[in-house]
matplotlib code that plots the C-alpha trace (Angstrom):
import matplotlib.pyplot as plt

x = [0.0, 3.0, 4.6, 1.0, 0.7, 4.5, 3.9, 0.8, 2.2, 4.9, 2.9, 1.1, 4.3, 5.8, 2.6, 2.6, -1.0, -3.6, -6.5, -6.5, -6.0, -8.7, -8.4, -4.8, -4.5, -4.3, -1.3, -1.4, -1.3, 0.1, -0.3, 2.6, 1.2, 2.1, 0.8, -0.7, -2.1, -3.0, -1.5, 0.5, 4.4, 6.5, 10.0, 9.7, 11.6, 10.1, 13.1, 13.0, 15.8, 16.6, 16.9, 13.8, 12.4, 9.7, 9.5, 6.1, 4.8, 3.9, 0.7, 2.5, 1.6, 2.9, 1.8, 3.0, 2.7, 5.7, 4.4, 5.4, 4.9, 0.7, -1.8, 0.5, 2.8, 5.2, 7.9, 9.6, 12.5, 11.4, 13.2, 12.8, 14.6, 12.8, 10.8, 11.1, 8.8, 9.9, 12.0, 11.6, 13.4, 16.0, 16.1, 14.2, 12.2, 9.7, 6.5, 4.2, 1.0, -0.6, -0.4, -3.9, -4.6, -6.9, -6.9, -4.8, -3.2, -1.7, 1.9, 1.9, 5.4, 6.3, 8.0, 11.3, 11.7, 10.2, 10.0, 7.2, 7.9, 5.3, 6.5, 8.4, 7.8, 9.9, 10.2, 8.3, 5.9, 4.9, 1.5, 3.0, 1.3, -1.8, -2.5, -1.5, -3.9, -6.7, -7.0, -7.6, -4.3, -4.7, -1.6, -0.2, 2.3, 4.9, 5.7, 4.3, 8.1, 9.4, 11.5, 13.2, 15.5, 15.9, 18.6, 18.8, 15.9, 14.8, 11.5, 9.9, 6.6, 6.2, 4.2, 0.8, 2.5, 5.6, 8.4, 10.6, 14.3, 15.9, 19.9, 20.9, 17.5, 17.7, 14.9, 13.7, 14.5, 18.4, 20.8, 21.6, 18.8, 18.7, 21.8, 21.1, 18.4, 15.0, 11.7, 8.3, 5.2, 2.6, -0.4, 0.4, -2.3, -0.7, -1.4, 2.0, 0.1, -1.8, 0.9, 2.5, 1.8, 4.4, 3.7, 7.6, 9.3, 9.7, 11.1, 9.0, 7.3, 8.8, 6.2, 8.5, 11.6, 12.7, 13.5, 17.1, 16.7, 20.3, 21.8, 25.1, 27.6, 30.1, 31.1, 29.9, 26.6, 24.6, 24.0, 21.7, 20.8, 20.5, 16.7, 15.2, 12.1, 11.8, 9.9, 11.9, 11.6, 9.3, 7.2, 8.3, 7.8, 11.9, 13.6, 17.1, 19.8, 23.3, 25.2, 27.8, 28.9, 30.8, 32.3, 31.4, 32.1, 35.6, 35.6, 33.6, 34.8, 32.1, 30.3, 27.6, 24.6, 21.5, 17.6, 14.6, 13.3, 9.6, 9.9, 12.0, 11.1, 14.8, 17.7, 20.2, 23.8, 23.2, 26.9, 30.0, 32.0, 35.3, 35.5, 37.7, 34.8, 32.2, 30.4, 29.6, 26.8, 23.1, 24.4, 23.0, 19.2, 18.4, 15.7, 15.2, 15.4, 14.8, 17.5, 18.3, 20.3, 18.6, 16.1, 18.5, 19.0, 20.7, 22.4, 22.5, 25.2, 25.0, 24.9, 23.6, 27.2, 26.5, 24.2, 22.7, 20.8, 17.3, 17.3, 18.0, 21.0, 23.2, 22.0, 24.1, 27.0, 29.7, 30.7, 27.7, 28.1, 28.8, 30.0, 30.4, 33.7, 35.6, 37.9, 40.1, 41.9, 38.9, 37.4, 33.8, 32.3, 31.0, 29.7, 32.5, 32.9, 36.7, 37.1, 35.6, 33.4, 34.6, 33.9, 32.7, 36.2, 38.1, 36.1, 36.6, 40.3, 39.6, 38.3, 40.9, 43.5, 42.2, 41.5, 37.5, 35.5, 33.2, 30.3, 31.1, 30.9, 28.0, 28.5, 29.3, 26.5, 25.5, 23.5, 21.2, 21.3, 25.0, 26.8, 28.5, 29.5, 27.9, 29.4, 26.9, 26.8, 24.1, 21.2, 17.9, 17.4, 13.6, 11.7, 8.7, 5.8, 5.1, 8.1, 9.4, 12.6, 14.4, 14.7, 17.3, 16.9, 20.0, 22.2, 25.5, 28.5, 28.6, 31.3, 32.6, 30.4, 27.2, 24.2, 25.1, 27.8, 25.3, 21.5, 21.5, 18.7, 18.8, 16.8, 18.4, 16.6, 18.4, 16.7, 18.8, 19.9, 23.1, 23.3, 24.8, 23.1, 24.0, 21.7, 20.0, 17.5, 17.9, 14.4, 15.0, 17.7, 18.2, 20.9, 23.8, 22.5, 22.5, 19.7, 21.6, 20.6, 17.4, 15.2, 12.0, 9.5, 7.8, 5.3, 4.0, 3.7, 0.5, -1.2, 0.8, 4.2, 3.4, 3.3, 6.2, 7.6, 11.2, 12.7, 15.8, 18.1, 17.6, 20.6, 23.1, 25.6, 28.2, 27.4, 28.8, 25.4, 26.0, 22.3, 19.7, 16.5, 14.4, 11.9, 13.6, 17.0, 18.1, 14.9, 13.5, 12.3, 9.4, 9.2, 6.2, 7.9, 5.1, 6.8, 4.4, 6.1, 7.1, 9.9, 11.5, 11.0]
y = [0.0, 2.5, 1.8, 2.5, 5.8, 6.7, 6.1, 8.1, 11.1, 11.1, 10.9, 13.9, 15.9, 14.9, 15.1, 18.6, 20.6, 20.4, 22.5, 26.5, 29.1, 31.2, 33.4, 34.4, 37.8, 39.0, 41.1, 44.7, 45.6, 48.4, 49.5, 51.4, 53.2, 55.8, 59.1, 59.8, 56.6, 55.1, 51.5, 49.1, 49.5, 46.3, 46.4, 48.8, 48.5, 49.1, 48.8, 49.4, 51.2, 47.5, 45.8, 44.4, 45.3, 44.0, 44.3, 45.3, 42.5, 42.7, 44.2, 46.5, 45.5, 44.2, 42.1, 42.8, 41.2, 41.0, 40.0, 42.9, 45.3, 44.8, 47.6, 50.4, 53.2, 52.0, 53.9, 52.5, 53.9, 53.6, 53.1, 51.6, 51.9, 54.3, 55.9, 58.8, 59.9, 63.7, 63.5, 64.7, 67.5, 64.9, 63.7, 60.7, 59.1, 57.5, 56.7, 55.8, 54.2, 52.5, 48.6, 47.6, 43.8, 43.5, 47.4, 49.1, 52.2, 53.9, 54.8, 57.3, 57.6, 59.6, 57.3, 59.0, 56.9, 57.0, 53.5, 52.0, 48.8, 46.2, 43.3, 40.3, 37.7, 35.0, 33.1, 32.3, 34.6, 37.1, 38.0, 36.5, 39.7, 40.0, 36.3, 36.7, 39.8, 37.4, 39.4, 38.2, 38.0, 37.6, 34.8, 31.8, 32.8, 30.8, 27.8, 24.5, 23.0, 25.1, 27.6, 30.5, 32.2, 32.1, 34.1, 36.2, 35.1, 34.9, 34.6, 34.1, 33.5, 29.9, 27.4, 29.9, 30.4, 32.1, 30.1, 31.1, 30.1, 31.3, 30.4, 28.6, 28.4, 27.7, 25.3, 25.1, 21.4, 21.9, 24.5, 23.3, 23.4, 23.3, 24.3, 23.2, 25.6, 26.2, 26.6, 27.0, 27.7, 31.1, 32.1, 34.4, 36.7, 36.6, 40.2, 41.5, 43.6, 40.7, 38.9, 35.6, 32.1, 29.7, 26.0, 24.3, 21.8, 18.8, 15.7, 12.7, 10.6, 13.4, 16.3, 17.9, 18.0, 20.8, 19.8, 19.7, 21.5, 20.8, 18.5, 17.3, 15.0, 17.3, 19.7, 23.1, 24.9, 25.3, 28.8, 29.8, 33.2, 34.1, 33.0, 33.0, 31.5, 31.0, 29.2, 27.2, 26.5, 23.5, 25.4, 24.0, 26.2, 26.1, 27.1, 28.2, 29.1, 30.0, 27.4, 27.6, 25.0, 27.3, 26.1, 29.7, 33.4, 32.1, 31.3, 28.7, 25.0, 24.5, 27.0, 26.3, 26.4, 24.2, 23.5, 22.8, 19.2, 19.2, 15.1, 15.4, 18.7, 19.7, 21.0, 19.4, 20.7, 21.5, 23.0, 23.4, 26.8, 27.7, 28.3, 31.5, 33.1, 35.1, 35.9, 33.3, 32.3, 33.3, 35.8, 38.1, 39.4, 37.8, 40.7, 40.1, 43.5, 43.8, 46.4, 47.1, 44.4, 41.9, 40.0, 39.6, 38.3, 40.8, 40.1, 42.7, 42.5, 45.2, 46.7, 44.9, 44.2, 40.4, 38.7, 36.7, 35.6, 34.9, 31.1, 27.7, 27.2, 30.6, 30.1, 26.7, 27.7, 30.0, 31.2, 32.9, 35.2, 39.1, 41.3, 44.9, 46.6, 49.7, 49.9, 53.2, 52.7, 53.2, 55.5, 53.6, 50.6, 47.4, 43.9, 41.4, 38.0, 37.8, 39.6, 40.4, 43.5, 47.1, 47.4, 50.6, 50.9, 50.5, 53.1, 55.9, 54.9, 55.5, 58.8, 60.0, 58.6, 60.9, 57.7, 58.3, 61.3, 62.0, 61.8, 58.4, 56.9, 54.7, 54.2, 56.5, 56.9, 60.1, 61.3, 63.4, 66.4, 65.8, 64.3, 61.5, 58.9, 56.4, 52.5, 49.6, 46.5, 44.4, 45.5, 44.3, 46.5, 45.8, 48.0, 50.6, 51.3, 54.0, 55.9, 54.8, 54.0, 51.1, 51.4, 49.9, 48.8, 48.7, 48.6, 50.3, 49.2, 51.6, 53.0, 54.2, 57.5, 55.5, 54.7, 51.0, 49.2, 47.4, 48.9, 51.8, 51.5, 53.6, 53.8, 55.0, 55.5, 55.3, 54.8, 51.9, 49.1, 49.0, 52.8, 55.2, 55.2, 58.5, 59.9, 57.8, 58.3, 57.2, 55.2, 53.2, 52.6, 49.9, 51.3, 49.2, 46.6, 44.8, 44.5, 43.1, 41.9, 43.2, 42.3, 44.3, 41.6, 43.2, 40.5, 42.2, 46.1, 48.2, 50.7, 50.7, 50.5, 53.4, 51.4, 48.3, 46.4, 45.2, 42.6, 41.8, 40.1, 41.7, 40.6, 41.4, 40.0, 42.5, 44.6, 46.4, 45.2, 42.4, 42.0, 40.1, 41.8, 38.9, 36.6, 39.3, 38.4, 36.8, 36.7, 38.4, 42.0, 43.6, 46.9, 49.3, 52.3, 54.7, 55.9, 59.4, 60.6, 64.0, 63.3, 60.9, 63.9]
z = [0.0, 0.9, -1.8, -4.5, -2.4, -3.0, -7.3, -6.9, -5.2, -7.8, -10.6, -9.1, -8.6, -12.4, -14.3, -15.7, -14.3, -17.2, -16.0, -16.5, -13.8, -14.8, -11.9, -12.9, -13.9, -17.2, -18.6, -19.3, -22.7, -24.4, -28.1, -29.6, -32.7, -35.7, -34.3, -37.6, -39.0, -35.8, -37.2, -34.8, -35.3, -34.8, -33.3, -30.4, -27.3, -24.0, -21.3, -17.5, -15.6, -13.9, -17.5, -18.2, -21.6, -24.1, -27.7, -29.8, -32.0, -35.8, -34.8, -32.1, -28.6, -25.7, -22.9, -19.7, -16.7, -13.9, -10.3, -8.1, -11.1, -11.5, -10.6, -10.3, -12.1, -14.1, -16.7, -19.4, -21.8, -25.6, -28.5, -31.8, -35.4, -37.2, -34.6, -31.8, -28.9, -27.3, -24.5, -20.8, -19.0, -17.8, -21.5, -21.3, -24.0, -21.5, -21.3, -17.8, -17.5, -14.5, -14.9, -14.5, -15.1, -18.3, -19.4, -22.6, -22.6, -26.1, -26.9, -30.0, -31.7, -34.7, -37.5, -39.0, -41.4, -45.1, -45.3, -42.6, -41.4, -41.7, -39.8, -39.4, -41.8, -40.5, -36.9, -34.1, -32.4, -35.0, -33.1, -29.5, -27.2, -29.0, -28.7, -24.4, -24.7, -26.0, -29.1, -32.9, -35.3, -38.5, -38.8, -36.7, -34.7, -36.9, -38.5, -36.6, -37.6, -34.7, -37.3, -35.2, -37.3, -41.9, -43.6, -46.6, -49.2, -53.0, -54.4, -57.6, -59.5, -60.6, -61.5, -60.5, -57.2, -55.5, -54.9, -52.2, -50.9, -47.3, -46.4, -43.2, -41.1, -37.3, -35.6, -31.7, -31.5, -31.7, -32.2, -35.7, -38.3, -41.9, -43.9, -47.3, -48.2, -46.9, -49.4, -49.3, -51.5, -51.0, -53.1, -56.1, -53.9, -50.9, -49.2, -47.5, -45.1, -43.3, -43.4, -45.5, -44.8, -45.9, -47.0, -46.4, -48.1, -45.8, -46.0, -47.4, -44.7, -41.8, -42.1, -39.0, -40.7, -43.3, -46.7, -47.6, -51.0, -52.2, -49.8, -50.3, -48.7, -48.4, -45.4, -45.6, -45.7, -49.5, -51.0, -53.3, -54.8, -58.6, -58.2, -61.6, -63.5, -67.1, -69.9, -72.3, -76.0, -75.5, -73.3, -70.1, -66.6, -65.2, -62.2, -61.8, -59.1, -58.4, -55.3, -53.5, -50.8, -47.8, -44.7, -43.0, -44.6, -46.4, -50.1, -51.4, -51.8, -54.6, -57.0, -59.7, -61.8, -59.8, -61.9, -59.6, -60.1, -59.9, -59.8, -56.5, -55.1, -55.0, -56.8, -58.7, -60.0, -63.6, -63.9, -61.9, -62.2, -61.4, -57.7, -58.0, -60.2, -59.0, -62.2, -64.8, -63.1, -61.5, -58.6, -56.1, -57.2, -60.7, -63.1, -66.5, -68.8, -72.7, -74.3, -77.2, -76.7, -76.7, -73.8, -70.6, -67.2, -65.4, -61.9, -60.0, -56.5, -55.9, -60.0, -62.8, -64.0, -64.8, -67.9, -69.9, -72.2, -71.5, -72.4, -71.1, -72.8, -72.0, -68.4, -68.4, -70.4, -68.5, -71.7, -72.3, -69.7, -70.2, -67.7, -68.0, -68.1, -68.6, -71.8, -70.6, -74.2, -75.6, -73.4, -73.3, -71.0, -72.7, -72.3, -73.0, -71.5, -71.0, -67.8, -64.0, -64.2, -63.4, -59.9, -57.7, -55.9, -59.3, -60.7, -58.3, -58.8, -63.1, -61.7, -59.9, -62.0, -64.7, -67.0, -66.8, -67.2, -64.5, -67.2, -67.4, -64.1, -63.3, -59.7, -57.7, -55.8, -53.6, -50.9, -52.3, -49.9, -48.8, -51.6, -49.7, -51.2, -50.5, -50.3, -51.5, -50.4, -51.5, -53.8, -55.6, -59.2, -60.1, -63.3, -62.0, -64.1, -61.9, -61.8, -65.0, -64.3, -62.6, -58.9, -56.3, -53.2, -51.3, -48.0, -47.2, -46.1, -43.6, -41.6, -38.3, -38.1, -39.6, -37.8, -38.2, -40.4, -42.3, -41.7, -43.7, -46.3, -49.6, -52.7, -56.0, -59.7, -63.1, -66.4, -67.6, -65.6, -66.0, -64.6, -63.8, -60.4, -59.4, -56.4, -53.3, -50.8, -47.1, -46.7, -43.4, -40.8, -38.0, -35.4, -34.3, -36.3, -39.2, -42.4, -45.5, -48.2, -49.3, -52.0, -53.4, -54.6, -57.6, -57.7, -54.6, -56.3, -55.7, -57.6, -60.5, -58.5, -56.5, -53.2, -53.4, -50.1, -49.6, -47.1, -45.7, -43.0, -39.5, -37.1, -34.7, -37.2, -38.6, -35.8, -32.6, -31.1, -28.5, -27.0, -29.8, -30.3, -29.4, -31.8, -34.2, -34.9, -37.7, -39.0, -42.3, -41.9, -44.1, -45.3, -47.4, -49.6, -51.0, -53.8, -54.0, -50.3, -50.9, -49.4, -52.1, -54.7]

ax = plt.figure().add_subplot(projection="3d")
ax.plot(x, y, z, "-o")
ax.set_aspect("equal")
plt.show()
């Protein structure tokens, strides 16, 4: 008998408790919103002097509740990229509010930005406080594989969907996730503004386990970028990438050509390049541009200095491949396929060198009120109907005196797209931290291409930040640019 009493107590003590407490209290929520629209702003710190802070949600609220902390005053520092609140004599940006269990009180914030932020698309707990606040969200908050972090992305139309492609992904299960390329499907309709939801690739018979979408046996992690869909001569619907299998940031062991097999659901080498090369293949952000010319794939990283030929065969054959140079004998760029591209840095050298008149240069990009100089890193060059030009999306490789090494966010226009890119627009910025490699997805333009929406890698990576912004980090980032502001005249 002792010893049935002694299993049944520790059942009791081990068993977890399945019944709710529904006299707990419920959290305090707080709504930080744009002072002129009213809308929810994601990515807002709310810190207290011992530490403690919370961050807004995509729909921008927070649920707080700290035992010790309920049914009383409480102040909180705020900050945010891209958003400022006016300060206090002491020069505090704070805000109070009396902690009352089940009631709201409203933060307004100006935004600074041009750019407004729209959310996080990526991770778990996109809508986290406003499912603890018992309110409606319009998404799950995340993937039901567990997916806490997705790196750098590409997406395309295809097959009467969008097709899209993340880097090294990391998982709740274990600290090591999926390192050989991460897809999923959406609806050609899918509305950025209420949010994406993604259908993943996973592996055959193991509905929790990410597809490998280019596995190899070798060490390293798989690439890809180039991201491009086409129709071939028979008609066929095909999908093409640029790899590269890296063991970390060093060069790559392993560089190539990859087609999407609809049989298998993966990618297969199609063609292996020449390590050492960085251009004979799909790189960067892949657009397609008709020129006089001809009909091109232009890869843009961050110019459109790389092409090819808008067919299956070209897109195989590393010969094909044009890149475009400057000929100082001849005093004129062109598109030959012998040599690397003229870059940015060697340009500026050309210019000061007296071997290039400033007429010619194509990128040497600006600030527009300043005239810095700006320093790209990564870019996405997409055609606008509305503005009728081609417009770039792109970070800076900051420096020293920038707001951040890595999350300064410009736009630029030229009207071809292969430059010159001359002027840029500073449309968002994420202090001390990083947001590289962006990419506007045309396929999601409004009104014409008035309205279009860019993403792009939010981390501490690359950055003097030490702390992670939580359920944000490393995760992708999503961004609306209303190209009518005034303020991008």
């Amino acid at each position: 008998m002792k010893r049935w009493l002694r299993l049944c107590y520790a059942l009791c003590i081990l068993s977890p408790v399945m019944a709710e407490d529904d006299t707990a209290p419920r959290p305090f929520g707080i709504h930080v919103v744009d002072e002129k629209t009213g809308v929810g702003i994601p990515l807002v710190e709310l810190r207290m002097v011992h530490g403690v802070s919370w961050v807004t949600d995509n729909a921008g609220w927070i649920a707080f509740q700290e035992p010790g902390l309920m049914d009383r005053d409480v102040s909180w520092l705020v900050s945010g990229p891209g958003i400022t609140l006016a300060k206090d004599g002491f020069g505090y940006a704070c805000f109070r509010a009396r902690t009352t269990p089940g009631k709201t009180a409203t933060l307004r914030v100006q935004v600074t930005t041009i750019a407004t932020r729209v959310g996080r698309l990526t991770g778990q707990g996109l809508y986290r406080d406003s499912t603890l606040l018992g309110l409606a969200t319009p998404l799950p908050n995340g993937s039901e594989l567990g997916l806490l972090g997705q790196d750098s992305v590409q997406a395309v139309p295809f097959q009467g969907k969008i097709f899209w492609l993340w880097g090294d992904t990391s998982v709740a299960r274990y600290p090591l996730g999926n390192f050989h390329t991460t897809s999923a499907w959406t609806a050609r309709d899918a509305d950025p503004e209420k949010g994406i939801v993604y259908d993943y690739f996973t592996e055959k018979g193991q509905p929790q386990q990410l597809r490998k979408m280019m596995p190899m046996t070798e060490p390293g992690a798989v690439w890809m970028f180039g991201l491009l869909a086409m129709t071939d001569a028979q008609g066929r619907e095909r999908l093409f990438s640029g790899y590269s299998r890296q063991q970390g940031l060093v060069s790559a062991d392993k560089k190539g050509v990859a087609e999407y097999q609809t049989e298998t659901g993966q990618f297969r080498p199609l063609a292996v390049r020449d390590k050492n090369e960085n251009w004979r293949m799909p790189m960067g952000h892949a657009v397609r541009a008709k020129t006089k010319a001809g009909d091109h794939w232009y890869f843009t990283a961050p110019f459109a200095q790389v092409r090819v030929r808008a067919n299956v065969e070209a897109i195989r054959d590393a010969d094909a491949y044009e890149m475009l140079r400057f000929d100082s004998a001849a005093s004129t760029w062109i598109w030959q396929s012998k040599d690397p591209p003229t870059t940015a840095a060697e340009e500026k050298m050309m210019l000061e060198n007296g071997l290039m008149k400033p007429e010619q240069a194509r990128y040497q990009v600006r600030e527009r009120t300043t005239g810095k100089l700006i320093h790209l890193h990564r870019a996405s060059i997409q055609w606008n109907e509305w503005r009728k030009r081609f417009v770039m999306i792109t970070v800076q490789a900051g420096e020293a005196s920038d707001p951040s090494p890595l999350g300064e966010v410009w736009y630029a226009e030229s009207q071809a797209i292969d430059g010159p890119w001359t002027t840029a627009i500073k449309v968002a910025s994420h202090p001390a931290y990083s947001f590289y490699n962006p990419i506007h997805h045309e396929f999601f333009d409004r009104e014409g291409g008035r309205i279009i929406y860019f993403e792009g890698t939010y981390t501490k990576e690359f950055s003097p930040q030490t702390h992670a912004t939580p359920r944000y980090d490393y995760n992708q980032l999503l961004y609306r640019l209303d190209l009518s502001n005034p303020r991008m005249r």
